[in-house]
N, C-alpha and C positions, 0 to 999 in steps of 0.2 A: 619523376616529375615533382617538381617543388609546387610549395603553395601556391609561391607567386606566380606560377605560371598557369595553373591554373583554382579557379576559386573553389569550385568543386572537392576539391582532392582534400581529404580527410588523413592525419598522418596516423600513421599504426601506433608510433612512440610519442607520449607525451614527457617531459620531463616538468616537475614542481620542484624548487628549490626554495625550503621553505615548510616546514612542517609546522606553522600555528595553525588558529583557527582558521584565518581566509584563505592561508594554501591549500587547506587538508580538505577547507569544503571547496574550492573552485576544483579539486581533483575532482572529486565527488560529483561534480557537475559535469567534468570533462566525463567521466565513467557514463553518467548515466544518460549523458547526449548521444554517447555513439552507441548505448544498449536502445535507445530510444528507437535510431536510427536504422539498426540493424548493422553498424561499422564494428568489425573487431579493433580494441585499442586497447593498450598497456600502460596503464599513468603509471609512471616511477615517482619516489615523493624522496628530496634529499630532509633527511634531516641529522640535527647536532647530537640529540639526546639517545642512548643504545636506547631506553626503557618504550621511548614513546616508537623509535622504529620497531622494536621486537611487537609492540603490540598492535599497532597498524598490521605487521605481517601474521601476528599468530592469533589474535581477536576481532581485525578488521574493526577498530575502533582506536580513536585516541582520546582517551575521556581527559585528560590534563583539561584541554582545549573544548572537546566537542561533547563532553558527555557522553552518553547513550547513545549516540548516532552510531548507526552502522554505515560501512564503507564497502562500496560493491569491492568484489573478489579481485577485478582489475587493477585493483588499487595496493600498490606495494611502495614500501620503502628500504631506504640503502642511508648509511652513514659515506658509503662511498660515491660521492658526486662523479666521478667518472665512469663507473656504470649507472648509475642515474640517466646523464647526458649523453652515453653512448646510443651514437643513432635516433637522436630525438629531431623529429621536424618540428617540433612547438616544442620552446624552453621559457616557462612562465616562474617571474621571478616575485617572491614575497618572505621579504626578508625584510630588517627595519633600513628604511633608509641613509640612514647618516654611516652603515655599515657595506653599502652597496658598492662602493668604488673599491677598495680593496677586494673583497671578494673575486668582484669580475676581472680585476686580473691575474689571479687564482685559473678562474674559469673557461678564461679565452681561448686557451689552445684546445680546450677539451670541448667545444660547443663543433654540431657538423657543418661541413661547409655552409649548406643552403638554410640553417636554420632561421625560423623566426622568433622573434623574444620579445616575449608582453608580461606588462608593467605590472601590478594588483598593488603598487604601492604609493602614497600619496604624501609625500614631504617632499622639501627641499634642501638643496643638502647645503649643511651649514659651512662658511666663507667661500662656497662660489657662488650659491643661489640657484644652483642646478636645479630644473626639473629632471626626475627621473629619467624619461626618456633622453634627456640630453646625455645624462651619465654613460647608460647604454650605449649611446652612439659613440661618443666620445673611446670611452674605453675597449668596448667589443669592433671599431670599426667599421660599424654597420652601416646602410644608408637608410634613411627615414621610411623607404617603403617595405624594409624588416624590424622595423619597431612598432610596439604597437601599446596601448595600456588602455586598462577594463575601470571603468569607474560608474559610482554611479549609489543609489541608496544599499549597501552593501552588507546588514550587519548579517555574520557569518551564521551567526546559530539561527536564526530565522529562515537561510536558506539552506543549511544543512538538514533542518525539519521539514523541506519541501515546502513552505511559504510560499506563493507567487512573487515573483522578483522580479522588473525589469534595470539592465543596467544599457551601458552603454561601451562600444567598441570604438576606440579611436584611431585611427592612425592617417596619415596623409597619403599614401596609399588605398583607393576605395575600395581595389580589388581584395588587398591584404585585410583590410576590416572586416570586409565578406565574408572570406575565409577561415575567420576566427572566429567570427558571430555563430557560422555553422557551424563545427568544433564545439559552441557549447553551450547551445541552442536545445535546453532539459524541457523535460513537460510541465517545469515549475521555474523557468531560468529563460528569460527572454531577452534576448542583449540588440539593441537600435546599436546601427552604425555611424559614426562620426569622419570627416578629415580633421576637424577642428584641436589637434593633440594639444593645444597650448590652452584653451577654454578648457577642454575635459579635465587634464592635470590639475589646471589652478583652482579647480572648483575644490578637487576633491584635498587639495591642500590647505588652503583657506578654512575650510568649513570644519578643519578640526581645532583653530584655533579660535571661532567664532563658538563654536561648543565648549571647550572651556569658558568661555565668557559666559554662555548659559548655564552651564553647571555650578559654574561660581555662583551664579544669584540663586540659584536652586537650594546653594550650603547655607545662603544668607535668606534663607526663606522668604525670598520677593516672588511675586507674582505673575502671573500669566500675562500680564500686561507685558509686566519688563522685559521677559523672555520673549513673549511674540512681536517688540518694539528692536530687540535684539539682535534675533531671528534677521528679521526683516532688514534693517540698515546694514548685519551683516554680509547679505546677500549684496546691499547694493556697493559696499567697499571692495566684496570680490569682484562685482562687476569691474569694477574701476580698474582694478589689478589686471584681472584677463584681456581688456580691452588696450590697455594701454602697453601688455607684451603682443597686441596682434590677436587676441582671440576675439570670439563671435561672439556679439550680444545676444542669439539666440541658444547656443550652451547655457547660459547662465540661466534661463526659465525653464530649463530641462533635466533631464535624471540625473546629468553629472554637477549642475548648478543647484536649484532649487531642491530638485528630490535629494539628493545625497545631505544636502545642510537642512532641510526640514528631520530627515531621518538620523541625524546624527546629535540632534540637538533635542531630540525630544526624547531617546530611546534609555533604558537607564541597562544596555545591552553596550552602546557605544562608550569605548573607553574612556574619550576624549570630554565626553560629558559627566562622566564618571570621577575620571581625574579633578576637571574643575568643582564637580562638587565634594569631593574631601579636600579641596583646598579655601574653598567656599566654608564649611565647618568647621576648619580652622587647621587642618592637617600642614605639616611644612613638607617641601619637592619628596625629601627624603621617605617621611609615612607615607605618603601616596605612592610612592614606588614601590616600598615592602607591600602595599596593601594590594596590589593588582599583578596577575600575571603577564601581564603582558605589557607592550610598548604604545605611549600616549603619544602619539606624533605630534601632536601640536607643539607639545612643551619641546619638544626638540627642532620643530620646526618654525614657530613663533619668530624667534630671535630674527629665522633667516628673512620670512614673508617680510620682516619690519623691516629690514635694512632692504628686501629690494624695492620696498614703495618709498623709500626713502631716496633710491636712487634714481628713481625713476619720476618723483617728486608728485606721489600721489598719495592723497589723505586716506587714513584707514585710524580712526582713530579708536574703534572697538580693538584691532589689534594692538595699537600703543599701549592701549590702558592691560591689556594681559597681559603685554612681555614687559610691564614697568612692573607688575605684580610677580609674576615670573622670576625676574631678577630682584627682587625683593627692593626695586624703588618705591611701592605702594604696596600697601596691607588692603584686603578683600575688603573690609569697611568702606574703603574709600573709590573703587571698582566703579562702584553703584552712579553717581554722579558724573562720573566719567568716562561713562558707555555712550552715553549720547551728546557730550560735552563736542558740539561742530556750532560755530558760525550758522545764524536761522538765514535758510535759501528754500526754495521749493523743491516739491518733495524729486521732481523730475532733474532739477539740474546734480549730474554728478560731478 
């Protein structure tokens, strides 16, 4: 019996493709939901690196990423994606996204027939404007009520220390949401369920390049003012975005809307605010990339969010002023006055 058919049904195989920090801890959550539960399950973890699999399997930790955190016993990993995927009824993908479409046709013939496949990733992918899930679809042949993606205030080392966390489960499918919500539903991991997949996505896409904008004034040492004037207007430009592909203006005041870009802009944990502020200090693309391990989505997904509210002929002009900085048409100096550079309307009309 597959998920879909019923909600209940817990799969025994999980597969994570994907060994950074928010694969290594959503394993972790998927571990410790079905120990919660009393559900026997096997999370398999694919990853690139032999050093970081050998020590997921022989330390049950992968400190590059997580530090200290220990990883329940359930928890293994394989360089081999195809025992990975062998017999997985949930295949959760977190990988960076601009590398997601080649892969999965890599991965296609080896996913099981009835399998379901959720998102943990939040960019768009650069010259088509994909959302995640659309890639998914597109390339695995799926139909929308086996897709699914987890967003929401996410930052990984806060939930891998058991932190309370609420996120959220999306898919157009309600039964499929269900079924994924239970699957990893920890004593510190609480996930609401969504249809809304185009709200959920664009929140959590949006909010990493509205975090750059905050971190940038962070590097320019402006003040709480600017950021929470920031903050705020960029919440209401995602609106705009979400609304105008078909999503719900109630996502946007929710964990994958507000919660996810309050937490991403305030955290000096979140990379994307990280990134902008060693760019904000004065760092060029290049030192901010030596300087962090891992992938700043925004900067890679910036470009794409601009050109699709370009296409779609909706203002976002906290995002302009970053991918003009980004493409090095404006210097961080100049950022500052052109965060909030709109035409005076009220504060309601978007």
């Amino acid at each position: 019996m597959t998920v879909l058919e019923n909600p209940g049904f817990v799969p025994a195989t999980v597969a994570v493709l994907g060994a950074g920090s928010w694969g290594t801890t959503f394993a972790k959550i998927l571990a410790d939901a079905a120990a919660a539960s009393g559900a026997e399950r096997s999370i398999r973890i694919w990853g690139r690196r032999a050093e970081v699999v050998e020590q997921i399997n022989s330390m049950h930790r992968n400190e590059q990423y997580l530090k200290d955190i220990e990883l329940p016993v359930s928890v293994t990993a394989s360089m081999d994606v195809a025992e990975v995927l062998r017999d997985a009824g949930l295949v959760v993908l977190a990988v960076p996204a601009q590398s997601l479409r080649p892969q999965l046709g890599e991965w296609k013939t080896l996913l099981a027939p009835d399998a379901v496949v959720v998102s943990l990733m939040k960019g768009l992918e650069l010259g088509t404007d994909a959302r995640m899930s659309e890639v998914i679809a597109q390339e695995l042949g799926l139909p929308e009520s086996r897709v699914a993606v987890v967003s929401g205030p996410n930052l990984a080392m806060e939930i891998a220390r058991e932190q309370p966390t609420a996120s959220v489960v999306a898919c157009r499918d309600a039964d499929t949401a269900a079924a994924i919500a239970l699957c990893c539903t920890a004593p510190y991991f609480r996930p609401y369920t969504s249809t809304d997949v185009v709200g959920v996505e664009i929140g959590g896409i949006v909010k990493n390049v509205i975090a750059l904008a905050v971190g940038i004034c962070e590097g320019r040492q402006m003040g709480d003012n600017t950021k929470a004037s920031v903050i705020t207007r960029g919440l209401a430009e995602t609106s705009r975005l979400a609304l105008a592909l078909g999503g719900e203006a109630h996502t946007m005041a929710g964990l994958a809307g507000l919660g996810d870009l309050v937490a991403t802009c305030s955290s000096a944990l979140s990379r994307n605010h990280t990134a902008g502020r060693l760019l904000g200090e004065g760092l060029t693309l290049e030192q901010v990339a030596e300087n962090m391990t891992q992938t700043a989505e925004g900067i890679k997904s910036g470009p794409a969010v601009h050109e699709l509210a370009g296409k779609l002929n909706v203002e976002m002009p906290i995002t302009a002023a970053v991918v003009a900085v980004l493409e090095g048409r404006m210097s961080v100096d100049d950022l500052g006055p052109r965060l909030l550079a709109r035409a005076l309307k009220s504060e309601g009309d978007y």
